[in-house]
N, C-alpha and C positions, 0 to 999 in steps of 0.2 A: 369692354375688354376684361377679359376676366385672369387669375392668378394663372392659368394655366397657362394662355398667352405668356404672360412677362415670363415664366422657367422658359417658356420656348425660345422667347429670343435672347435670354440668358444664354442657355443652350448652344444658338448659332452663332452667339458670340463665341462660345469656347471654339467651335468645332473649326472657326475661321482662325482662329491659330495652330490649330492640329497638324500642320506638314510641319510644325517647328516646335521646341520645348518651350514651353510658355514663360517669360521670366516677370517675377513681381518686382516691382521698384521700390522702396520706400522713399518718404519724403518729409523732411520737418525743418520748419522755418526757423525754429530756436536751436538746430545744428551747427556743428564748426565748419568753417568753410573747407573746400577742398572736396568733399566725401564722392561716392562713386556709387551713391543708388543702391547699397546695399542695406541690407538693415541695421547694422555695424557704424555704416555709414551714409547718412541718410544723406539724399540734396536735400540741399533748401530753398529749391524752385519746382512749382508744378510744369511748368513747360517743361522745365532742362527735361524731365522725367520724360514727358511726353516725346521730346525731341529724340530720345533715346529709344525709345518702346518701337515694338514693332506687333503687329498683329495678333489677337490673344494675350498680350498683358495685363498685368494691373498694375495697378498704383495706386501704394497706399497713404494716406497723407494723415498727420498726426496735426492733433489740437492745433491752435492759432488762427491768426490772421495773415494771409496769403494779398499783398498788395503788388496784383499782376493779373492780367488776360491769358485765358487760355485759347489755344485754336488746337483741335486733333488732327488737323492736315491729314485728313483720311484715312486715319489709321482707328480701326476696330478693338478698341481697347479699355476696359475699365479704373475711371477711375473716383476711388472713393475713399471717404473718411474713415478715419478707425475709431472715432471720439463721436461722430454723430451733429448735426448739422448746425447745434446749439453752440458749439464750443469751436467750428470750424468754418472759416469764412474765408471766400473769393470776392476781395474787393476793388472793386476800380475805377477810373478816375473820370469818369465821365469821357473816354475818349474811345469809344465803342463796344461791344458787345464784350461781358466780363468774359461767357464761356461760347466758343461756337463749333458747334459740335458738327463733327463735318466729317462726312465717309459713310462704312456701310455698316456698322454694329456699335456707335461710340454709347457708352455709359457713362453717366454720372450719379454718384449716390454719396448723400451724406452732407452738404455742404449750404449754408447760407451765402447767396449770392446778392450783393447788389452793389450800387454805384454803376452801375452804367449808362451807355446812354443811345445803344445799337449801333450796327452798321448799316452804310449806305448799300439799298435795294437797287443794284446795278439798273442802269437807264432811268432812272430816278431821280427826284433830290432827297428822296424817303428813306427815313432810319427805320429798322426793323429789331427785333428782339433785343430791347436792352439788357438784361440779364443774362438769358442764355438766344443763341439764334440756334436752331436747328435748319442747318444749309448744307442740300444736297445731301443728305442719309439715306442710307436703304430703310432703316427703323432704328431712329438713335433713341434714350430710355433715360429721362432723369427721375428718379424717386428718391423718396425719405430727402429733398432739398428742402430750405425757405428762400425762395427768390423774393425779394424788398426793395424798396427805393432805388427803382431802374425807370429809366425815361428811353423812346422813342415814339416816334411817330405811328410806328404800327407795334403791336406788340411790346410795351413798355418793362414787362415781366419776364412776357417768353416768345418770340415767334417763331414761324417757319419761313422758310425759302424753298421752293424745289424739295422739299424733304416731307419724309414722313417720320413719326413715331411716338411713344408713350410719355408722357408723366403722370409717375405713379405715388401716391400717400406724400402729396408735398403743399405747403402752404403758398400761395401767391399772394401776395399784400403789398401795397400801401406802393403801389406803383402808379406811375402818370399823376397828372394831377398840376394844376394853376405854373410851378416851376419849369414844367415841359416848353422847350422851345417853341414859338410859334402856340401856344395853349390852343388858343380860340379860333386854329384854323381850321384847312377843311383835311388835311391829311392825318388825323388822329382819333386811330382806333383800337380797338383792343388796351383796354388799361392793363388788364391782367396777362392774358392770353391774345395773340392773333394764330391764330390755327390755320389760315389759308385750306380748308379744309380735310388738313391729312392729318392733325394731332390730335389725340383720343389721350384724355385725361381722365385716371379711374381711381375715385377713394381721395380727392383733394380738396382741398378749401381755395376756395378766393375771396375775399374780402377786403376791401376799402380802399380798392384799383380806380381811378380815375381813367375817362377819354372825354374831348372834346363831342364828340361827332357819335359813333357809335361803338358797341358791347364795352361798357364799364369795365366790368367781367370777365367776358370773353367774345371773342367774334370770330365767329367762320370757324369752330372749332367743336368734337365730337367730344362729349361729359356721361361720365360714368359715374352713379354713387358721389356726388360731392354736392359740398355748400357752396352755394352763390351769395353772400352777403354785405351788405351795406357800400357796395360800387355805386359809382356815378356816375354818366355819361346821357346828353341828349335823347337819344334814342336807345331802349335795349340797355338801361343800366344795370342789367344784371346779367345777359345775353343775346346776342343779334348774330344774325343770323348761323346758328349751332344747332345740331341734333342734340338733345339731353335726353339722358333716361335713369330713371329711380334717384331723382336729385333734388334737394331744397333750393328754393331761390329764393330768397327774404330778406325784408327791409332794403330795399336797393331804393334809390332815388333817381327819378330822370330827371334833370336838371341841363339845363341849355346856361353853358357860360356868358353866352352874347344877348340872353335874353328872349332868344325866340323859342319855337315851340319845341316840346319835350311829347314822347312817344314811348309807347311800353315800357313803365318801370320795372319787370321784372325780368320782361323777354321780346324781344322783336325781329320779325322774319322769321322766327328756328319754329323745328320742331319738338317737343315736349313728351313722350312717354314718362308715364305715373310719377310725376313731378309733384310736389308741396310747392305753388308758390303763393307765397304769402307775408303780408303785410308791407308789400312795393306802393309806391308813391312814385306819381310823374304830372307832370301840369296843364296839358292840354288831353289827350286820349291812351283808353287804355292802361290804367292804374298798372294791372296783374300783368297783363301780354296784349301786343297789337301785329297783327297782319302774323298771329301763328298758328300754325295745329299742335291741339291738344287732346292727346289720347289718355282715358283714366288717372286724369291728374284734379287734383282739389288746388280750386283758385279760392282763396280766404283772406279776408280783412287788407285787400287794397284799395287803393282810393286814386282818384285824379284829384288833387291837393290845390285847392286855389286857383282856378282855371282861369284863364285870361283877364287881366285887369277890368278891360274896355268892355271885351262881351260878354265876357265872363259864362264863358259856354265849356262845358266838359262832357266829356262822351266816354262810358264804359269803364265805369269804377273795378270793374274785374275783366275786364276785355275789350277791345274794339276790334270789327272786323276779325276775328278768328275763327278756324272750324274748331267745333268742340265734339267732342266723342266720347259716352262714358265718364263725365268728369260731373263733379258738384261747385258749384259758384256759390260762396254765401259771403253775407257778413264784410263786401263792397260796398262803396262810397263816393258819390263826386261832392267834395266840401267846398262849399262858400268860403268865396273870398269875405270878410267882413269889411273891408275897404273900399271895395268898388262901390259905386255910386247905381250900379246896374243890379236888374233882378236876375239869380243864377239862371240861368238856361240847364241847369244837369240832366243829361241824357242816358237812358241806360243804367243805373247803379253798375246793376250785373253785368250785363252785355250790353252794345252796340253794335248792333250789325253783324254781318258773315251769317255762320248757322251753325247748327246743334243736333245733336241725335243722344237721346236715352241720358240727357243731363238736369240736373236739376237746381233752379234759381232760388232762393233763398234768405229772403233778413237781408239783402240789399236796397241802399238805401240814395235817393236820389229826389230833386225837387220837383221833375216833373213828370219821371216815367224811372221806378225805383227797380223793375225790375228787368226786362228788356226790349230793348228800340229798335225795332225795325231788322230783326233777324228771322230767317227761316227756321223754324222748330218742327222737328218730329220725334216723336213720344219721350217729350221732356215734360217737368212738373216746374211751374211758376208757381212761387208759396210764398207767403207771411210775409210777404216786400213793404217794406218804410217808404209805401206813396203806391201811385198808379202801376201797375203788375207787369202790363203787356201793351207794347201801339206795336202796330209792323204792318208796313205795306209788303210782308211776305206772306207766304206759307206759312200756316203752321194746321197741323195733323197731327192726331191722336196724345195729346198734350190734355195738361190738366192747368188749370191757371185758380188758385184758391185764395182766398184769408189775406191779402193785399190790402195795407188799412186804405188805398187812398180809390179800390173798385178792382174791378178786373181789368177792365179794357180802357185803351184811351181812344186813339184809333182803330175800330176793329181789324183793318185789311181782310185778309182771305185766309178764314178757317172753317177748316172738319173736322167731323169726326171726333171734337176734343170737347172736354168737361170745364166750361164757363163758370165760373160763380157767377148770377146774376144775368145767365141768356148770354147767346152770341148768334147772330144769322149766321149760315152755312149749315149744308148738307151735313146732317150724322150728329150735329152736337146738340149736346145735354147739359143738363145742370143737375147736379144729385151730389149728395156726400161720397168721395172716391174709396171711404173706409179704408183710409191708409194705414200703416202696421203700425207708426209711432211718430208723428209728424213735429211732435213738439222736440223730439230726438234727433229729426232729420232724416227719420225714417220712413223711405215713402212706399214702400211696398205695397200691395195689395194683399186685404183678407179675402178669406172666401166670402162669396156673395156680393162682392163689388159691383157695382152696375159697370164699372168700366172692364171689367174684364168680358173680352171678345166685342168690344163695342168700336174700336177700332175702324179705320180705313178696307173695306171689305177686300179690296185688291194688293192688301200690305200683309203679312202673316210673323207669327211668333216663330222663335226658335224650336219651337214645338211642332208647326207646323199649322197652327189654330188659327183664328182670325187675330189681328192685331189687336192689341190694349192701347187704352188709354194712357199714361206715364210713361216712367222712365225704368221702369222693372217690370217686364212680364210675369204675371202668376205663375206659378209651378207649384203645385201641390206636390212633388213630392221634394220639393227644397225648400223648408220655411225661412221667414227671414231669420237674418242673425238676433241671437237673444241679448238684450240690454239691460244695465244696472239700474233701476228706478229710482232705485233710494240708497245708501252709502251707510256701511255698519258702523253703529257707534262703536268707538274702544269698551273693550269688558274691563271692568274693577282691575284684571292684572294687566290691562294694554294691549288685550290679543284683539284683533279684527278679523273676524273669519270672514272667509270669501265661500260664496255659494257660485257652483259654476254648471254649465251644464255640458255634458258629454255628448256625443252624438247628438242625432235629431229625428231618428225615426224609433218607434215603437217596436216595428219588425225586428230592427236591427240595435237592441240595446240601447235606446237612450236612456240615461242613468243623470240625477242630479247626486252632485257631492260639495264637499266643503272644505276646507281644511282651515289651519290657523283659531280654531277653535281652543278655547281653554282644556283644560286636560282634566281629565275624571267628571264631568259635566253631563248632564240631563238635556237630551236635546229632541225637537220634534219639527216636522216640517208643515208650515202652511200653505195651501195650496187652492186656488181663486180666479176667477176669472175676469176681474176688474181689480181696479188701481184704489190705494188710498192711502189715509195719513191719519193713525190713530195712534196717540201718543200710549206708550205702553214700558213699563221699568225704566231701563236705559234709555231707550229711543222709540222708535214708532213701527208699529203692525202696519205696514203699506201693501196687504192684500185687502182687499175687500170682501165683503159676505155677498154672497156666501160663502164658506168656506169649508176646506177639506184636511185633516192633519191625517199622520198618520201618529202610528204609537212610539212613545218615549223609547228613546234607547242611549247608551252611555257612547261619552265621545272618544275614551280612549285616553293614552299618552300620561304623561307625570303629571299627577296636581302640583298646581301652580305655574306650570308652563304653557305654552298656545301652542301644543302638539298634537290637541287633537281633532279629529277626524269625524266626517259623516256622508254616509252613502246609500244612494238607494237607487233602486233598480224599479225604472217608470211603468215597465211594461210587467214585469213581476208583480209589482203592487198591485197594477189596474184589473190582472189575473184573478187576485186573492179576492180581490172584489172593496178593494179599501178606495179605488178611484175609477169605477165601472166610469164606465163611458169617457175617458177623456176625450174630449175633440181634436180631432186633431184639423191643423190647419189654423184655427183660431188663438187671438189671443191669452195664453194661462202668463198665470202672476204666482210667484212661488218666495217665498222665505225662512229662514232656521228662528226656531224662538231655543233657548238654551239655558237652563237655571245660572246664576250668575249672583250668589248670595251677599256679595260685596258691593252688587246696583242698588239704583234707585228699583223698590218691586221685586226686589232679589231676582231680577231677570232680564236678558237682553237679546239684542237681535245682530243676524248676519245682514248682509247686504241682501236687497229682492231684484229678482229678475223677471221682466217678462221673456217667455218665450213661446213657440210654439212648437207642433211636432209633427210628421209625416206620418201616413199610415204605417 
């Protein structure tokens, strides 16, 4: 949902009072009684306001605490704080829904809402939206709220009914949770959010939302841009079943009240565009997400926490059963219980199960099979996993499986075409060094001369059109990979850090290295190598390697004694002049600023080093 959206149905809100002059109400709870809604004379009731409005109004409501239920009885009308949501509270007594926005334009903004406890979901014995219900809306919009300590059954924070619409930049917290009638039943979901699938939430925080059953978070509900954090609920403690896109989910816990099994602590059922989830915890499967698709999103440092007493089996410290697409797994975990009497059974660190395309496993860690069990792979990379790499009685194709302290394979199942450490039977594969771009970086690109490049599934091809590779990123010569920091600048004698950065990435077309945050009035030169190192030198350490290439001294610029200044140089100018004939291009170069620095250790010091590379 993006800004344009919310002016738009701002917009239909006004235009829906257009056959009539729009009148604004005011409203303040610390008024004398008697008054008549004007500003003069404020009510000191949101409903009376409400009851009075008609289509296209507002209402404005001044600081306090407001101890009463709102219902809009279908009327298209905003209404909002003038103090802002810190200072202005809708609170109520646990005797249904605080705000229930109801009709076909209602607005809310501005206001802390909680104490509630939702209304009954007609044909039901189910409460729905404690805080606010959104029932029967064309598009109702609450933003800039904090909804808080609200209880029902579905939706404790916020739900829908028959309704669609937005919330927009509002905090959902500390809603559901061990208090909620009935806790440990089976009718409670959504701590935060229950969306019924028509609420699209964009730019908002949810955080430390309780359900029994499923989405801590949120459930059945569309997330735009927001934090999912520290919810709780059995399954899906951070989300179950939601679309997310560009959103954190982190630290959520799946936690089963009654003791039984816990499932996707970050996300469960939904779907996931270039999400961060990270550092979720749940007890039986699925630390990061279970049963989702995940598109361009990094799953990091979750874990299945203590898996079952008895069996003590856990599956898919960053995953179970999920399609992965474009995304990086690392730095998952199934942990020992240290209590049980049993030896862990952990399955999977990284994944278990489902499958994978163009993803890469990583520094996942697990007791029997650390990086992943028994999923279908295609041109994914298995790397530096804490135990056994890879078992699957699937597929896997043109895949790289490396550097695993506990081997490569446990079970081999049925693989091509992919680079084994240590041999694999199956048509097409190899064992050879994949000459990755920075592996210890988490860089897994291919250099030129890779044996895996076009080594690939003969009937599978690149976005180029070539024969398929090996990994999770096809060659392209004319895109190197992205350039990275190798080594970190010391502070200069006056506390400047300069950054060396690189512009562009082809020769043809300008690439240029520069710097800035440099000391000012300084002596600076560039070193330039095509290996890595660590030679202690003035302040800090010369991290190119020889051999090496500088160019000639030139001044940085700006005011001595301040870090203003500056250095530049033009890659492809140089290499003209003949100061760097032949760069290569394609392969790894290693670059750094040395800069006189007469206040160091050496009277000299250094910027940050980069490696990069460059296109024709």
């Amino acid at each position: 949902m993006s800004f344009a959206r919310v002016e738009f149905v701002i917009a239909s809100l006004m235009l829906a009072g257009s056959a009539r002059s729009a009148t604004t109400w005011w409203v303040d709870v610390a008024a004398a009684p008697g008054g008549n809604g004007s500003q003069p004379a404020p009510l000191r009731s949101i409903q009376a306001a409400i009851d009075r409005s008609h289509d296209g109004d507002t209402i404005l409501v001044a600081p306090g605490i407001y101890h009463e239920r709102l219902d809009y009885v279908l009327r298209s009308i905003r209404v909002a704080s003038t103090g802002g949501a810190a200072v202005t509270t809708i609170r109520g007594n646990r005797d249904g829904s605080v705000v229930r926005l109801k009709g076909g334009y209602p607005v809310l903004e501005g206001f802390t809402v909680e104490n509630g406890s939702g209304n009954v979901v007609p044909g039901t014995w189910k409460t729905r939206g404690g805080g606010v219900l959104f029932d029967d809306t064309v598009h109702g919009v609450v933003r800039r709220c904090i909804v808080r300590g609200n209880y029902a059954n579905e939706g404790d924070g916020i739900g829908a009914l028959f309704a669609q619409g937005l919330v927009y930049d509002t905090v959902i917290e500390f809603n559901g949770g061990p208090s909620t009638p009935g806790y440990c039943q089976s009718g409670d979901f959504g701590g935060g959010v229950y969306g019924a699938g028509t609420l699209w939430l964009s730019e908002c925080t949810l955080r430390s939302n309780e359900a029994s059953i499923e989405g801590g978070g949120a459930y059945a509900a569309n997330l735009d841009r927001c934090f999912v954090e520290n919810n709780r609920s059995a399954e899906g403690a951070g989300v179950s079943r939601c679309q997310v896109f560009d959103s954190w989910i982190q630290s959520n816990r799946g936690y089963s009240c009654d003791g039984s099994s816990s499932w996707g602590g970050g996300a469960y059922r939904s779907e996931l565009w270039r999400c961060n989830v990270l550092n979720n915890t749940t007890g039986e499967a699925g630390g990061g997400a279970a049963f989702c698709t995940l598109r361009g999103s990094l799953v990091r440092g979750n874990s299945v926490l203590y898996p079952d007493f008895w069996m003590n089996l856990g599956l898919g410290g960053g995953t179970f059963q999920c399609v992965l697409e474009d995304c990086v797994v690392d730095f998952n975990a199934i942990v020992e219980n240290p209590q049980s009497p049993y030896q862990l059974l952990g399955r999977g660190g990284g994944a278990a199960g489902g499958t994978a395309l163009r993803t890469v496993f990583r520094s996942n860690s697990a007791s029997q099979l650390a990086g992943v069990w028994q999923a279908a792979l295609d041109r994914c990379v298995v790397y530096a996993n804490n135990g056994v790499g890879l078992e699957s009685s699937s597929y896997v194709v043109n895949s790289i499986v490396r550097a695993n302290s506990g081997g490569s394979l446990g079970n081999p199942g049925w693989i091509e075409y992919s680079n084994i450490e240590g041999g694999a039977p199956g048509l097409g594969n190899i064992d050879a060094d994949p000459l990755f771009w920075a592996p210890e970086f988490g860089y897994f690109q291919l250099l030129p001369g890779s044996p895996c490049i076009d080594s690939g599934h003969p009937g599978m091809e690149d976005p180029d059109g070539s024969r398929a590779d090996m990994g999770a990123f096809p060659f392209d010569p004319t895109i190197p990979p992205p350039p990275l920091v190798t080594c970190a600048a010391p502070p200069s004698s006056e506390g400047c850090v300069p950054e060396l950065a690189l512009e562009g990435y082809s020769l043809a077309q300008g690439a240029r290295l520069s710097a800035i945050g440099l000391p000012g009035q300084r002596t600076a030169l560039l070193i330039l190598g095509t290996g890595r190192a660590s030679l202690p030198i003035g302040s800090g350490a010369c991290c190119v390697a020889a051999p090496r290439r500088r160019t000639v001294a030139s001044g940085s610029g700006g005011a001595d004694g301040s870090c203003e200044g500056t250095w530049s140089l033009d890659l492809a100018a140089w290499s003209a002049q003949g100061g760097a004939a032949g760069l290569p291009t394609g392969a790894a170069l290693h670059a750094q600023l040395w800069y006189r620095d007469p206040g160091a250790p050496g009277a000299a010091s250094w910027s940050n080093a980069l490696q990069f590379a460059l296109a024709p």
